[in-house]
C-alpha positions as CSV (number, residue, x, y, z in Angstrom):
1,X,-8.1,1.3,-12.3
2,X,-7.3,0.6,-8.7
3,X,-7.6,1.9,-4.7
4,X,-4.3,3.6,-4.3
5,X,-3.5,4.4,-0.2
6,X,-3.7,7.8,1.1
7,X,-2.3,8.6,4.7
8,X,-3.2,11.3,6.7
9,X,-1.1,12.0,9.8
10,X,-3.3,13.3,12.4
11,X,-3.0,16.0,15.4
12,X,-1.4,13.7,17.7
13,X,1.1,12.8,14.9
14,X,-0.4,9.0,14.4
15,X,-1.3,7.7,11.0
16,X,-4.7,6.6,9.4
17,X,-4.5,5.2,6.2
18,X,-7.8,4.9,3.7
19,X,-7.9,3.5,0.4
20,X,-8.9,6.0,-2.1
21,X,-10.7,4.8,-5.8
22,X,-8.8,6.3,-9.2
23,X,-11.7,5.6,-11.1
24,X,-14.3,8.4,-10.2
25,X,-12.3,11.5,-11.1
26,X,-12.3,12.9,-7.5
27,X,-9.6,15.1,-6.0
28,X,-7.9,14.8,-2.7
29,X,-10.4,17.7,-1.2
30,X,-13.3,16.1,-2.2
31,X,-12.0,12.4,-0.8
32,X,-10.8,14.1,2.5
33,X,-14.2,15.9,3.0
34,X,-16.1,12.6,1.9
35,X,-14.3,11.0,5.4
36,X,-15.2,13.8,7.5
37,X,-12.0,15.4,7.6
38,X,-12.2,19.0,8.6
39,X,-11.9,21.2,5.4
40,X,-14.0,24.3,4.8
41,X,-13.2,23.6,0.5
42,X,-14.6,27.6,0.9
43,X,-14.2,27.8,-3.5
44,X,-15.6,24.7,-3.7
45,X,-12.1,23.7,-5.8
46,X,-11.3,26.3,-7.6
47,X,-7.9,26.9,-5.9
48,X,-9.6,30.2,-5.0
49,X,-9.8,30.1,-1.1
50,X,-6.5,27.8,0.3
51,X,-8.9,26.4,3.1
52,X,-7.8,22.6,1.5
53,X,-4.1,23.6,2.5
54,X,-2.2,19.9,3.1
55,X,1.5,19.9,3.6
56,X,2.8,16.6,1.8
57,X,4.8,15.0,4.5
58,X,5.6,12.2,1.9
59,X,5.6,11.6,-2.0
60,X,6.0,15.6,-2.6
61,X,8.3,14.1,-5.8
62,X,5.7,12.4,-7.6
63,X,3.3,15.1,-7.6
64,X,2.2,17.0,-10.9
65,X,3.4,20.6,-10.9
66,X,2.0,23.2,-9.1
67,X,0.3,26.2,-11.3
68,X,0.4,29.7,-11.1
69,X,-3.0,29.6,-9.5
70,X,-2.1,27.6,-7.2
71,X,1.1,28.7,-6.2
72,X,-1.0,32.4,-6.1
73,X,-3.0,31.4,-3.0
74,X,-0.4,29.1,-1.3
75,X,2.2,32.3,-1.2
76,X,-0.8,34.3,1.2
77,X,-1.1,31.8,3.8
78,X,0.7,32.4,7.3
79,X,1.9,28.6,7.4
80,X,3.5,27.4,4.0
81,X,6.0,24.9,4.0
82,X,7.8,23.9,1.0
83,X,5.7,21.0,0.6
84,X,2.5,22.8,0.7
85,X,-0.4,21.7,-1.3
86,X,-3.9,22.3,-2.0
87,X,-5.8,19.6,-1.6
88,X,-8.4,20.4,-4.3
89,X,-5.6,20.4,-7.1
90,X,-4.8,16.9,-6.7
91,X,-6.8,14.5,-8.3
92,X,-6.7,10.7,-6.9
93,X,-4.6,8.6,-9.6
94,X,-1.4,6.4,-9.3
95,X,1.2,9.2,-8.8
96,X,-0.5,10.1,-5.0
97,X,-0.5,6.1,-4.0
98,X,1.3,5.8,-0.6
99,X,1.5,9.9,-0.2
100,X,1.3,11.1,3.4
101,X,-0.5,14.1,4.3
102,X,-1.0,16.9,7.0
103,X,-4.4,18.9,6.8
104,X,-3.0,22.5,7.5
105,X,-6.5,24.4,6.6
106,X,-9.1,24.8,9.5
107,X,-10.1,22.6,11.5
108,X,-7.1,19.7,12.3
């Protein structure tokens, strides 16, 4: 497998762009809070907590589905956008190369 490019669009709206591995089974929490990005990951994944909320600015389409779990927590947070993720139910494969994110948990 391969690095695929993950791009996080910051406060001041600018770009950073890291190169994620597909090989280690991580999801996009994990890889976000491995590069110091400000998520509290309270459930530690579990899709129990929302604190990993991301809005997908780009590549929403090629996304897996979202479960009823998921969509569970997502529906009781204040600032849900129809592109709302969390971040802990996406694992790093092919399908998220090039996808552009906004950390909406705490923190950013």
């Amino acid at each position: 497998m391969s690095d695929i490019k993950i791009n996080i669009q910051n406060g001041d709206s600018s770009i950073t762009s890291l190169e994620a591995p597909t090989d280690m089974g991580l999801s996009l929490m994990e890889f976000l809070k491995g590069n110091d990005y400000d998520i509290l990951a309270t459930c530690g994944g579990m899709a129990l907590c929302a604190t990993c909320h991301v809005e997908v600015i780009s590549g929403f389409e090629n996304l897996n589905d979202i479960s009823d779990d998921e969509w569970a927590m997502l529906d009781t947070l204040p600032n849900i956008t129809p592109t709302s993720r969390l971040s802990c139910q996406l694992r790093l494969a092919d399908n998220l190369n090039n996808i552009t994110i906004k950390v909406m948990g705490d923190g950013l």
